[in-house]
KOLKEVO-383744 format. One line per field, with one value per residue: x, y, z of N, C-alpha, C, CB in turn. Coordinates in steps of 0.05 Angstrom, whole numbers, plus 5000, padded with zeros to 4 digits. Atoms other than C-alpha are relative to their C-alpha. Glycine has a CB too. Layout:
nxx	c(X,...)
nyy	c(Y,...)
nzz	c(Z,...)
caxx	c(X,...)
cayy	c(Y,...)
cazz	c(Z,...)
cxx	c(X,...)
cyy	c(Y,...)
czz	c(Z,...)
cbxx	c(X,...)
cbyy	c(Y,...)
cbzz	c(Z,...)
This chain:
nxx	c(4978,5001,4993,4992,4976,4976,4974,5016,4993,4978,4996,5009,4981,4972,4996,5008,4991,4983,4975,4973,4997,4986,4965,4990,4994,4983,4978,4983,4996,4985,4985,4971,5001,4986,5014,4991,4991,4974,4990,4998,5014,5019,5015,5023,5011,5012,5017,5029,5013,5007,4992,4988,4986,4987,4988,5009,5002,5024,5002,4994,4997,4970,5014,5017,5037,5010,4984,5007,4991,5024,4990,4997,4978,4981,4979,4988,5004,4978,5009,4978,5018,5023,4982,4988,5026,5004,4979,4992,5021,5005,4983,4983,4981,4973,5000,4989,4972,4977,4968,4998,4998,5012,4966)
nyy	c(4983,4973,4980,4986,5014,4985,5017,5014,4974,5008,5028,4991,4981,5010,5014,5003,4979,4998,4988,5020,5004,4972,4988,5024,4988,4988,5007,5012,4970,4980,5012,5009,5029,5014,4996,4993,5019,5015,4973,5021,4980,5016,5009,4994,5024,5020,4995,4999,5024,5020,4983,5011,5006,4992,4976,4982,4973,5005,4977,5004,4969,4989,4998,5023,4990,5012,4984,4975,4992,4987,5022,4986,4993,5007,4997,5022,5032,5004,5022,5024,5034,5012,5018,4984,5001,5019,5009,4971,5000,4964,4994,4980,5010,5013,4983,5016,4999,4973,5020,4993,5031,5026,5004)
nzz	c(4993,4989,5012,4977,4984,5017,5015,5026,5019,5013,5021,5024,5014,5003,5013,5023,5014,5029,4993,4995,5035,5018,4981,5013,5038,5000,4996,5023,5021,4984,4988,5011,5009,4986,4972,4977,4983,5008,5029,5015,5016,4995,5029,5010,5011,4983,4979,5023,4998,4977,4982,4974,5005,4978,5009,5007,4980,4983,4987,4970,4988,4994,4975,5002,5003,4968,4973,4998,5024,5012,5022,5022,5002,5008,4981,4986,5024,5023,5023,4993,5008,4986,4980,4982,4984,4982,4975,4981,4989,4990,4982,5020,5022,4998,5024,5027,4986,5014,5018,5033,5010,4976,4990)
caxx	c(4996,4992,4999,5027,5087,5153,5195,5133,5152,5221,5215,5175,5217,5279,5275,5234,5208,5217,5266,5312,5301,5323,5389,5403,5403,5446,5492,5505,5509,5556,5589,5661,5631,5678,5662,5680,5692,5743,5760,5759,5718,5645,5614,5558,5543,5540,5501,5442,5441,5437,5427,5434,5496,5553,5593,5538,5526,5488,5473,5505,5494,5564,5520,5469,5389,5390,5441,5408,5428,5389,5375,5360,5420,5465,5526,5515,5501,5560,5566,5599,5585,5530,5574,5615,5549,5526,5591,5593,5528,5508,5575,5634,5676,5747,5787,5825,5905,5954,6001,6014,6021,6002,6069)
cayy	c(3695,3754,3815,3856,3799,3832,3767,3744,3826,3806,3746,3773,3829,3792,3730,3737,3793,3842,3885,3823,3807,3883,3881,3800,3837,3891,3858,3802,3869,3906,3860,3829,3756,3733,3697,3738,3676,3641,3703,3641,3672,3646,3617,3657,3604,3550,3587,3606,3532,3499,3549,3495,3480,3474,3531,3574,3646,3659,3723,3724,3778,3807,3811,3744,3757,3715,3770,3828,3840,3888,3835,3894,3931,3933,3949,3887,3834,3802,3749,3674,3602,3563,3516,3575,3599,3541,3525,3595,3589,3653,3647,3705,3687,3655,3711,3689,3671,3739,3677,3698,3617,3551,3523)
cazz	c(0836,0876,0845,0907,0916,0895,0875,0823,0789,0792,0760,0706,0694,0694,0663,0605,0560,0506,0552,0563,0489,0467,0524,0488,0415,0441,0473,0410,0366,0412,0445,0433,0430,0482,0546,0606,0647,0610,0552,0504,0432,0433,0360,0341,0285,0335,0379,0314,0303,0373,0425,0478,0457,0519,0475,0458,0472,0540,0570,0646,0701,0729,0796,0795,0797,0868,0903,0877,0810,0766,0708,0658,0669,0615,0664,0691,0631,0596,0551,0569,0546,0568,0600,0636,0657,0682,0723,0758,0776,0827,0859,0840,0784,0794,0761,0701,0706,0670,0636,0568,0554,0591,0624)
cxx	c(4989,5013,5022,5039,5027,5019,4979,5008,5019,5009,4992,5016,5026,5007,4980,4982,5003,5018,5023,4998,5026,5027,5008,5003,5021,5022,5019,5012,5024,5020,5023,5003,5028,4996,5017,5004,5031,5013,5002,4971,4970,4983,4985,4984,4984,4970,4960,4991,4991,5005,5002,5026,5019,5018,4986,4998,4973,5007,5008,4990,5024,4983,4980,4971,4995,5024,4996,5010,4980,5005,4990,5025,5020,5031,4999,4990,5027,4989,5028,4977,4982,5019,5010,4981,4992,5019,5003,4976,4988,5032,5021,5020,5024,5006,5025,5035,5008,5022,4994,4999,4994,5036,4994)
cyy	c(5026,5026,5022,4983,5006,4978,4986,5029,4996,4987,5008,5024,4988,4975,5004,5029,5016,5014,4983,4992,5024,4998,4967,5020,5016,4996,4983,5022,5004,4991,4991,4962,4986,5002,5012,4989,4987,5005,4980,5017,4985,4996,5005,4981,4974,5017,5008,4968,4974,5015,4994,4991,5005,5033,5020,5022,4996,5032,4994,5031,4999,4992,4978,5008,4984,5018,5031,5011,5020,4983,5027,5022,4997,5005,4968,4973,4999,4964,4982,4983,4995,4982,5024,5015,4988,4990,5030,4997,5022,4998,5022,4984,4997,5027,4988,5007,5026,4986,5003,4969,4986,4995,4968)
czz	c(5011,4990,5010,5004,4980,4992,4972,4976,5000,4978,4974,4993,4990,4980,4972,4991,4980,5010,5012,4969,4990,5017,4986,4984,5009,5003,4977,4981,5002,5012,4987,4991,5011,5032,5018,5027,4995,4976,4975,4963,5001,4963,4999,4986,5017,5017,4984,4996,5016,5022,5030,5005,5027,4990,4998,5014,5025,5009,5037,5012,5016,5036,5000,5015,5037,5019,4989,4980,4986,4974,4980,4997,4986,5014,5017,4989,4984,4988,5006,4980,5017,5022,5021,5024,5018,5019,5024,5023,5011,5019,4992,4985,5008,4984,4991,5004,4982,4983,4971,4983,5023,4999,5002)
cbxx	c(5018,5008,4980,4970,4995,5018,5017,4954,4995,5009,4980,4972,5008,5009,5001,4984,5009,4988,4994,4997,4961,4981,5002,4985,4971,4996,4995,4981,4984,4986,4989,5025,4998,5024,4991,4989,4979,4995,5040,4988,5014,4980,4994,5004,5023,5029,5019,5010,5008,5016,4985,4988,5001,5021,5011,4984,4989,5000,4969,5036,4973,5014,4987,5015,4972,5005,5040,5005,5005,4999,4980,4976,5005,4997,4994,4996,4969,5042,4996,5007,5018,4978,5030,5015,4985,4992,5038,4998,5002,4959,5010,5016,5002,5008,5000,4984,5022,5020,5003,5035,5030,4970,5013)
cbyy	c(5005,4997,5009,4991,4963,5022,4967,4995,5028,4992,4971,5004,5022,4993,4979,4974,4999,5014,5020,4967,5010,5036,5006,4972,5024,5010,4987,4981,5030,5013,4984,5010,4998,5005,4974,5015,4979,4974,5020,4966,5006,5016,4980,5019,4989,4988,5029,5014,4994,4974,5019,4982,5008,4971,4999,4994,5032,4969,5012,4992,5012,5045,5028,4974,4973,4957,4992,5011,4975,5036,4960,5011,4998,5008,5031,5002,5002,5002,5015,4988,4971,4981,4980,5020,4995,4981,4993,5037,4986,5009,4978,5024,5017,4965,5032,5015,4969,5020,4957,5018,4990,4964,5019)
cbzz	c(4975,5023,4997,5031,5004,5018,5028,5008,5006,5011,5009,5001,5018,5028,5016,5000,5001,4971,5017,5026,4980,5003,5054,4993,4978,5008,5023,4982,5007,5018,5010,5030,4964,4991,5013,5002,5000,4999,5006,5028,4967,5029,4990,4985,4987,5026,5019,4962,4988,5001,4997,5007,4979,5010,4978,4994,4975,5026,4994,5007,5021,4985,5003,5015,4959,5004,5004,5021,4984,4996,4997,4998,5012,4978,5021,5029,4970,5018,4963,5043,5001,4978,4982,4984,4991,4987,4981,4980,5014,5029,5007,5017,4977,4987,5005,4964,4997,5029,5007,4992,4987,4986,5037)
């Protein structure tokens, strides 16, 4: 690896870590423990005992690490499922219906 090449310092800044560790802790702390994809509440429990779980907590970025996101930025980490996660992918989020009930 080249030292000089600015997507190998991304990478290592961004995905792994103790300053993505310390913005994870803060966010479970601080956070409201509901995903910001599909506002649905997210199981802490589940997520201590199987953190691959499709429900479990996952850290997202509001902005995605492949369009220029700052991945340490708490302004732009929220907290979804793994599944919701994984369905969004880097694209922008569908935004969620205003219906007080399903019809």
């Amino acid at each position: 690896m080249i030292p000089d090449d600015p997507t190998a310092l991304d990478y290592r800044r961004g995905r792994s870590g103790r300053p993505l560790q310390r913005l994870k802790a803060w966010l479970k702390d601080e956070g409201t423990n509901t995903c910001w994809l599909c506002g649905r509440p997210i199981d802490m429990v589940l997520t201590a005992a199987d953190p691959n779980h499709r429900e479990a907590w996952t850290l997202d970025h509001r902005v995605p690490l492949s369009r220029g996101g700052d991945p340490l930025d708490p302004a732009n980490a929220r907290e979804a499922h793994r599944r919701c996660n994984s369905a969004r992918g880097n694209r922008e989020p569908r935004p969620r219906p205003n219906a007080s009930r399903r019809w």
